[in-house]
C-alpha positions as CSV (number, residue, x, y, z in Angstrom):
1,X,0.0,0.0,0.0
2,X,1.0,3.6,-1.1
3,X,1.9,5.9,2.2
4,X,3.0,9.3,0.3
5,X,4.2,9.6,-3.5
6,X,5.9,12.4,-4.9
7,X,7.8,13.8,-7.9
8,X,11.7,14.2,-7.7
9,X,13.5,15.9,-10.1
10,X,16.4,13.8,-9.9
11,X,14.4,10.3,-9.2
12,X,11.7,10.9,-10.9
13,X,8.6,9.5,-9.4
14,X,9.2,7.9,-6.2
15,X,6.6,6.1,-3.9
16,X,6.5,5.1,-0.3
17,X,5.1,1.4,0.5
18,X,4.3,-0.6,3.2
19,X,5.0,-4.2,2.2
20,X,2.2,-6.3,3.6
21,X,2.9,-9.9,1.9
22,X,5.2,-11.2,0.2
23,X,8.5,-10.4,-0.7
24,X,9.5,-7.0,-3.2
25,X,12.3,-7.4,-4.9
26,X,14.6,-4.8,-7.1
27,X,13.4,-5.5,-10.8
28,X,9.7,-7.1,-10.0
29,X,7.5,-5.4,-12.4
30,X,4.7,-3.6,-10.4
31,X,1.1,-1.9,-10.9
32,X,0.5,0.6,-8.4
33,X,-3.4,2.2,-9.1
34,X,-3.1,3.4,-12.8
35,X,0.7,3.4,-12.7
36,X,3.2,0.6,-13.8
37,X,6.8,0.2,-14.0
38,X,9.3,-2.2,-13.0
39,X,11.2,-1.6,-9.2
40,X,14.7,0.2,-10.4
41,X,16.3,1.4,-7.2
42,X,14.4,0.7,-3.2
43,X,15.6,2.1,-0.1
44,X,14.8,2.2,3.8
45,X,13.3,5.1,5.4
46,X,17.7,6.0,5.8
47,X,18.2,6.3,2.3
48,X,20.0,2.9,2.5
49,X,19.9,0.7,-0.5
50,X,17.6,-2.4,-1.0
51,X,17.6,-5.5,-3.0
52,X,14.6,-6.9,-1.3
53,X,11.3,-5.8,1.5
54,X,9.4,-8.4,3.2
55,X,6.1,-7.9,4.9
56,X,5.8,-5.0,7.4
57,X,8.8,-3.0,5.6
58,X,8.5,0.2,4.4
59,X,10.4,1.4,1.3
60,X,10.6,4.0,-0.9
61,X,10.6,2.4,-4.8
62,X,11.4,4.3,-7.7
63,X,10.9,3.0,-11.6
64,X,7.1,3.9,-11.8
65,X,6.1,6.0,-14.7
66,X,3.4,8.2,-12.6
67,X,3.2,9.3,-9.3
68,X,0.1,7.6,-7.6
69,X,-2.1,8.6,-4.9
70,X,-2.0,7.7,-1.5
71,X,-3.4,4.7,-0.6
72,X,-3.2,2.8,-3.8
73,X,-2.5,-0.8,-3.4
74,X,0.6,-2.3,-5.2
75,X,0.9,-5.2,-6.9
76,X,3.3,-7.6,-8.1
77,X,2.4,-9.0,-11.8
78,X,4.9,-11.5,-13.8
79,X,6.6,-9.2,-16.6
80,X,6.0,-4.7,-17.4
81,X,3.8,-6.2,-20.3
82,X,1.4,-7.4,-18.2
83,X,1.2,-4.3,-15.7
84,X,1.4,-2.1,-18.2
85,X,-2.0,-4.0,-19.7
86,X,-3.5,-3.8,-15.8
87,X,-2.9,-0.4,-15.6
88,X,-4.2,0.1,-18.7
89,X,-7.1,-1.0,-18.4
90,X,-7.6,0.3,-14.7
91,X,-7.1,3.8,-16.2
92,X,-10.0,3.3,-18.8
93,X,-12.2,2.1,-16.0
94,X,-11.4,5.6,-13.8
95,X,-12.0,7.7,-17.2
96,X,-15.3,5.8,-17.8
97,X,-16.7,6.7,-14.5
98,X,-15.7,10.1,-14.7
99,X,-17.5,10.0,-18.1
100,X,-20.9,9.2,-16.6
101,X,-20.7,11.3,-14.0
102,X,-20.0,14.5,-16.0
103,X,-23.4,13.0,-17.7
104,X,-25.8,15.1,-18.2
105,X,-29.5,14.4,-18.2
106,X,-32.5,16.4,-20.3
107,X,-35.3,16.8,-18.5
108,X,-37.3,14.0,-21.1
109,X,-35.0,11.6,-19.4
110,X,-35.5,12.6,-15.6
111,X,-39.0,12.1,-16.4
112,X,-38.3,8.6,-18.1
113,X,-36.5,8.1,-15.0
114,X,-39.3,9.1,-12.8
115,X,-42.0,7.5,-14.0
């Protein structure tokens, strides 16, 4: 899960997450919300350098190509072809729901609706 994410000019976008199962490694391909990339550099809340997190660590990953929000749950997928397809497809969903909300309605239909 995503604690804070921001963007660094140097790092680019870099996320905070709490490992909750499993094990991250450095080069796992990940989808995080609408955002996918593969794990290129991980370090400890010291700026000390990781190769791996297990559950209950909390890391800072960098190698995403977004910045996600807070509280976004990452996963672990088997190659960036298939993240990039999940995150895809997540980001279609988000722009389809925005799309019927920013719906609007005639008054013929709230009648329709009404009756």
């Amino acid at each position: 899960m995503v604690g804070e994410a921001k963007l660094d000019k140097g790092r680019g976008p870099v996320a905070t997450v709490l490992i909750q199962e499993g094990t991250l490694n450095r080069g796992d391909a990940v989808v995080v919300g609408e955002y996918y990339g593969k794990v290129r550099a991980m370090s400890d809340e010291n700026a000390n350098q990781m190769k791996s997190a297990g559950p209950s660590y909390a890391c800072e990953i960098i190698g995403l190509n977004g910045v996600p929000d807070a509280g976004d749950t990452l996963n672990m997928v088997k190659n960036t072809d298939a993240a990039r397809t999940v995150a895809e497809h997540r980001e279609n969903q988000r722009k389809a729901k925005a799309m019927d909300a920013n719906k609007s309605m005639s008054l013929d239909d709230l009648m329709a609706r009404m009756d």
